[in-house]
C-alpha positions in Angstrom: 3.0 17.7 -25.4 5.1 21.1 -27.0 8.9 20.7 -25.9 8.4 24.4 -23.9 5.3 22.6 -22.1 7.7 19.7 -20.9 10.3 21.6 -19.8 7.4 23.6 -17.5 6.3 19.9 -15.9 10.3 19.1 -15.2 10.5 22.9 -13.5 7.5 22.1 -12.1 8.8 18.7 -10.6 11.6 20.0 -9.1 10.1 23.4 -7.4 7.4 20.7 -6.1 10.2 18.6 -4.8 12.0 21.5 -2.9 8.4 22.2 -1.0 6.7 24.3 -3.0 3.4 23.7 -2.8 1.8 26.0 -5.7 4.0 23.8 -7.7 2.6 21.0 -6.4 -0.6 21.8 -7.4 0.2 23.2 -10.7 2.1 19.8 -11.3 -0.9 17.0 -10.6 -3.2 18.2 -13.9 0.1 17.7 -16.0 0.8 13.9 -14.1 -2.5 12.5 -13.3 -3.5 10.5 -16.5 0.2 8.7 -16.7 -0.4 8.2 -12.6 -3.8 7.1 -12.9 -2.5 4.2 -15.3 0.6 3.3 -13.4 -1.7 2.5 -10.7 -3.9 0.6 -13.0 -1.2 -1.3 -13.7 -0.5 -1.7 -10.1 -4.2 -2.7 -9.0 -4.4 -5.5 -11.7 -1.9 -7.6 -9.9 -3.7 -7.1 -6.6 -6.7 -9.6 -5.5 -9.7 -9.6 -6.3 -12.2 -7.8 -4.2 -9.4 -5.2 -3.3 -11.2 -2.0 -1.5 -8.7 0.6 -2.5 -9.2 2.7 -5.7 -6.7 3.7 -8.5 -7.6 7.0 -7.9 -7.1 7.2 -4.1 -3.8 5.6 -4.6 -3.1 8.4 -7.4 -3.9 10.7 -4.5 -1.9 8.8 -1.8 1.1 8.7 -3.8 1.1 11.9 -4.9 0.9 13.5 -1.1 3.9 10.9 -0.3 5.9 12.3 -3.3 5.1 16.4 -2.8 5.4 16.0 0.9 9.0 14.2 0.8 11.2 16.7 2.1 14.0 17.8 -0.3 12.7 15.4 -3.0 15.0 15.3 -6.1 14.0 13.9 -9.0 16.1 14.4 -11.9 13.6 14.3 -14.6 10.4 12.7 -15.6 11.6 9.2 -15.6 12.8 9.6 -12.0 9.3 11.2 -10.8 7.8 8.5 -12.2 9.7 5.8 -10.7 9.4 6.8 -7.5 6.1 7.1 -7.7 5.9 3.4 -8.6 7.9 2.9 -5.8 5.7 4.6 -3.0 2.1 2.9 -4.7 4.4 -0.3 -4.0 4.7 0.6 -0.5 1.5 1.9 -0.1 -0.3 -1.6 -1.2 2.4 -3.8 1.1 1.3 -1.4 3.7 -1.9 -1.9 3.0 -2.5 -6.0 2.8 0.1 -6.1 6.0 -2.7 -4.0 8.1 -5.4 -6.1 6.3 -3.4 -9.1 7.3 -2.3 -8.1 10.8 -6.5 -7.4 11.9 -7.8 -10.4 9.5 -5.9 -13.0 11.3 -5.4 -12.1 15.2 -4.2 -8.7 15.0 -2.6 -8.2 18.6 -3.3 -11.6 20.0 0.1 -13.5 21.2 0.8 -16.8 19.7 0.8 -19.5 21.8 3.2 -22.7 20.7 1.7 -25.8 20.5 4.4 -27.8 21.4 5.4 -26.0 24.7 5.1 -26.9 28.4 1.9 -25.2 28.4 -0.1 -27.7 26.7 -2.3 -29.8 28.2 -1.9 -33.5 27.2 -4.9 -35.6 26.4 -5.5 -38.4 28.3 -4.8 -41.6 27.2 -8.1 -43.6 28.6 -10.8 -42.5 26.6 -14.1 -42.2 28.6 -17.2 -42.5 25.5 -21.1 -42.2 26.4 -23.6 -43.6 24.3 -27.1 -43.0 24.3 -28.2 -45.8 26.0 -26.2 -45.0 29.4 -26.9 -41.1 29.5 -29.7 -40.3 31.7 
């Protein structure tokens, strides 16, 4: 990429972090192919059998970044970093939502060494087959 065309993605990045959204869209063509490979990077560490795209993660991140009010970034490297950071936050937000509804969601634990528990008897009635009519 020409030096001039650089300098018109970091002027870019910067009227997109002050909230302006033309700038934001004139920004993702320029970002979405070193994005898109960040969150390669990130989906490869992920499980296997993981629903979410790279590309909807591109997309999620990039709302998260253009819609932070009075985002500063001072450069490329900085843009770039915190988008890392919110495709992090997005996938730990994801698997704890997955987690919370996989296993229970709402429902309260109950301790199984409280008062609550019932206690098994200690006599153990058995039935065979011969005395069950």
């Amino acid at each position: 990429m020409p030096e001039d065309a650089s300098g018109d993605v970091v002027d870019l990045m910067t009227r997109a972090g002050t909230g302006d959204p033309a700038a934001a869209d004139a920004l993702l063509p320029h970002v979405y192919d070193a994005l898109y490979a960040l969150a390669r990077r990130h989906m490869a560490r992920e499980p296997a059998g993981h629903t979410l795209q790279p590309t909807a993660l591109v997309h999620e991140a990039y709302l998260r970044l253009v819609g932070a009010q009075d985002a500063d970034w001072n450069g490329r490297g900085h843009f770039y970093a915190a988008a890392a950071q919110a495709m992090r936050r997005i996938l730990v937000e994801r698997a704890r939502r997955y987690g919370r509804d996989k296993h229970g969601g709402a429902r309260r634990r109950v301790p199984l060494d409280g008062p609550s528990r019932r206690r098994r008897s200690t006599s153990r009635r058995t039935c065979s087959p011969s005395t069950r009519r």
